[in-house]
N, C-alpha and C positions, 0 to 999 in steps of 0.2 A: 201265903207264905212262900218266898222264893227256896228252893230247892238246888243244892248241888247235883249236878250230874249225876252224882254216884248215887246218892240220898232216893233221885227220881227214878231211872232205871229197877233200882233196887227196891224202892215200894209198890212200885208198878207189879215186880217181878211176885212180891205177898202178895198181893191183892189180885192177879188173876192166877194165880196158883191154889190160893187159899179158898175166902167167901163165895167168888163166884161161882165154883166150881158146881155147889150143889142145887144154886138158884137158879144157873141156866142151863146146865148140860153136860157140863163138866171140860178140862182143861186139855183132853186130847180131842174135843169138837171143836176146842175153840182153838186149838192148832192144826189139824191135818183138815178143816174143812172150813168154815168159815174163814179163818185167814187168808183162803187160798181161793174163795170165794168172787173176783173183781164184779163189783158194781158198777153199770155206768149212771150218774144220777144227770138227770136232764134238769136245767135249770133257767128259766126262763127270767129274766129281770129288766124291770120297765123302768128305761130312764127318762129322765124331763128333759125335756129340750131337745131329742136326739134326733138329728136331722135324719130325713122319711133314706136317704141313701145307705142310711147305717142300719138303719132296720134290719134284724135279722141276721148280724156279724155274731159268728157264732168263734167263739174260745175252747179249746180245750186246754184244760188245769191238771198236772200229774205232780204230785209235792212228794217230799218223805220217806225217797225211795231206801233209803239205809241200806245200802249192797253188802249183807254178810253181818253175821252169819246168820241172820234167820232169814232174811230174803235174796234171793236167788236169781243166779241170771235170767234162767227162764222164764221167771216170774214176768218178769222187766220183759223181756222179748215180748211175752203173751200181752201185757201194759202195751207195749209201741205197737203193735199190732192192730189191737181193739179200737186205739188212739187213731192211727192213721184211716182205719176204715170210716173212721167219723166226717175225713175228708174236710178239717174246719177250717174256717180263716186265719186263725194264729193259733199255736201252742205256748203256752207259757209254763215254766218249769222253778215252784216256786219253793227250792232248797232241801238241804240234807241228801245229799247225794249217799252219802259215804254212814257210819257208823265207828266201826272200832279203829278202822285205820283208811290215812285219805288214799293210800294207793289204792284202793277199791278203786274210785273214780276211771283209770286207766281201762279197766273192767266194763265197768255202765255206760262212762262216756260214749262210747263207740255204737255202743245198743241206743243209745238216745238221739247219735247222730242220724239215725236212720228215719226220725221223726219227722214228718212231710206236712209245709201247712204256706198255705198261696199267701200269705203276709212273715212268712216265717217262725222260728221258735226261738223265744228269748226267756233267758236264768235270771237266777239271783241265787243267795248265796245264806243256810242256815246256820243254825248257830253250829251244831253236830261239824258243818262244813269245818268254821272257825277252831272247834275243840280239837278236831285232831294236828289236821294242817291246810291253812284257808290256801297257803301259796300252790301247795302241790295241786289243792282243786281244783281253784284257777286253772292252773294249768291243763291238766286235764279236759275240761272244760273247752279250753284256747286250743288242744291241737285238734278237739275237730270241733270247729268252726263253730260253737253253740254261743251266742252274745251273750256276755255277762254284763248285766246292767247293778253298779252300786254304786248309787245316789249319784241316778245320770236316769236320761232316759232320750227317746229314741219318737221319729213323728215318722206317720205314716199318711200315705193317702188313700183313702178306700171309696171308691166310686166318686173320686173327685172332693170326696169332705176330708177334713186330720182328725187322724185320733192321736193322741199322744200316748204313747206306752212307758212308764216310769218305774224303776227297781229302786230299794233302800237297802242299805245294810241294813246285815242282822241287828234285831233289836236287843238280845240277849250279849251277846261277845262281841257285837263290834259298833261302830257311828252313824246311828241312819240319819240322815241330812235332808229331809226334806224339800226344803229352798232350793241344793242344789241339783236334789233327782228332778224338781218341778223348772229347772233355770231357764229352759228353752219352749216349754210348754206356750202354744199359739193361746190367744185368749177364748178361739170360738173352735179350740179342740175339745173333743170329746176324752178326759182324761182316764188313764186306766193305772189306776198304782200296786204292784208288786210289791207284797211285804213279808214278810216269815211269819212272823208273829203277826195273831188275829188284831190281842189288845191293843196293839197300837194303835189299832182305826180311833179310837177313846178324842188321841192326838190330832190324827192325821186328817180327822174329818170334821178340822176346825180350820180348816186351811180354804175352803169353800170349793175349788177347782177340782176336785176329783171326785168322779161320778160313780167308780165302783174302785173298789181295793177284794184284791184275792189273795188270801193266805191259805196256811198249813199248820204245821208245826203239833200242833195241838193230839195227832191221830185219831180226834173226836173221843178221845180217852182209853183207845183201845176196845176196854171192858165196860160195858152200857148197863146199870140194873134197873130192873124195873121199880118204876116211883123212883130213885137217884139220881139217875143217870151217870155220871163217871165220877170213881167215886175217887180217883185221880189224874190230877190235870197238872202242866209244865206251869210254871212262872211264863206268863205275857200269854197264857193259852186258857186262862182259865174263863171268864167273863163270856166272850165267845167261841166257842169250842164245838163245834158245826154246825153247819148249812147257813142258811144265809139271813141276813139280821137288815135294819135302816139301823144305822149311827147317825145323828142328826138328818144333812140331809143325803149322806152317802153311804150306799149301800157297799156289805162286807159278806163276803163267801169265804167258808170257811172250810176244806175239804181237811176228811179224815185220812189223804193221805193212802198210800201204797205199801209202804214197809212197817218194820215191827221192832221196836225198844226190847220187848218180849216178845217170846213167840208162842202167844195168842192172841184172837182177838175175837170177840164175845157180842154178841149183839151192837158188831160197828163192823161190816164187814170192810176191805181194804175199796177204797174210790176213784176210779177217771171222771170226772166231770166235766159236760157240758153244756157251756153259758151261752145262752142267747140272747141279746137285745135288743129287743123291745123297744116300742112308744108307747106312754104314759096311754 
């Protein structure tokens, strides 16, 4: 069932206030400690074909950051921090900057800009972005220098082979365009697609050329119960709703994400994720 913003928020808002409270530990654990808990999940994924140069190109993924009011700048400082210790090849930053209002972004933005990675760091753009104000993100975004890729994408060379790195609009509130995030893509690059939303991969990975899609969106449902698992999830977040899954024949990462709809989170604690790539 798709959910309005307010509808989702707001059931979220029962359901880890409510049930979970007495199944896992209750609703001030799952605010002042686990929330504030960052995991880094290490993630290894074996591509076919991946030529022996690529081996071992490792990603860093931070999604969901929602600045305000339950997640906090320092939060985000302690996030860019942990991030750049990882020292990866590329950082990808896949949406929801903001939450109740886009001027947040003016805020994060700057903290984000300090994210350091030898192939660079490239955005996209969530729905949360689009709900309040997608222009003012952008912007945001644009004065310090962070690339925002929607339905366009961007090649690189990494020890002499191409990867292609590709962003789509949000699938929720705005046009993801496949064909044209894919329009420049080399035939014998290694594609990597940025999407907000997990479910799309359903879509996306009928398209043949992309080898891995990395989304968000989803928070891995915040509140996790045992035997359930979340016992709510977004529209375009529910099918895969984290870690990492084969869609046909392309693989989808699905991080829970950094910030909080609500403020708690219960057996999913907040994720920086690092992708490695592999040979089959």
């Amino acid at each position: 069932m798709k959910l309005s913003r307010r509808d989702f928020l707001k059931t979220l808002g029962i359901v880890t206030v409510g049930g979970s409270t007495v199944i896992v530990g209750g609703y001030e654990y799952g605010k002042e400690i686990e929330a504030k808990q960052l995991v880094v999940e290490h993630i290894q994924i074996r591509v076919k074909n991946i030529k022996t140069a690529l081996e071992g190109f490792r990603i860093v993924q931070l999604s969901d950051i929602h600045l305000y009011p339950y997640t906090q700048l320092d939060f985000v400082q302690e996030t860019v921090t942990i991030a750049n210790s990882l020292q990866p090849d590329l950082i990808v930053l896949t949406g929801d900057y903001v939450l109740q209002t886009a001027e947040a972004i003016f805020e994060v933005a700057p903290v984000l800009a300090s994210l350091n990675a030898k192939y660079g760091v490239f955005s996209i753009l969530g729905n949360h972005d689009l709900w309040t104000d997608a222009e003012i993100v952008r912007l945001g975004l644009k004065e310090q220098r962070l690339p925002l890729l929607e339905n366009e994408g961007i090649g690189l060379t990494v020890n002499g082979e191409p990867i292609y790195l590709a962003g789509v609009a949000d699938g929720w509130g705005g046009q993801p365009d496949l064909s044209l995030a894919l329009g420049k893509v080399q035939s014998e690059a290694l594609t990597i697609l940025l999407a907000h939303e997990p479910d799309l991969a359903d879509q996306f990975s009928m398209d043949g050329r992309i080898s891995v899609q990395l989304s968000g969106h989803s928070h891995g449902g915040q509140v996790r119960l045992p035997l359930i698992g979340a016992p709510i999830l977004p529209y375009l977040g529910q099918k895969y709703d984290q870690g990492l899954y084969k869609v046909n024949d392309m693989w989808l990462y699905t991080t829970r994400g950094i910030g909080l709809l609500a403020p708690v989170r219960i057996n999913c604690p907040p994720e920086i994720t690092e992708i490695t790539l592999l040979g089959t």
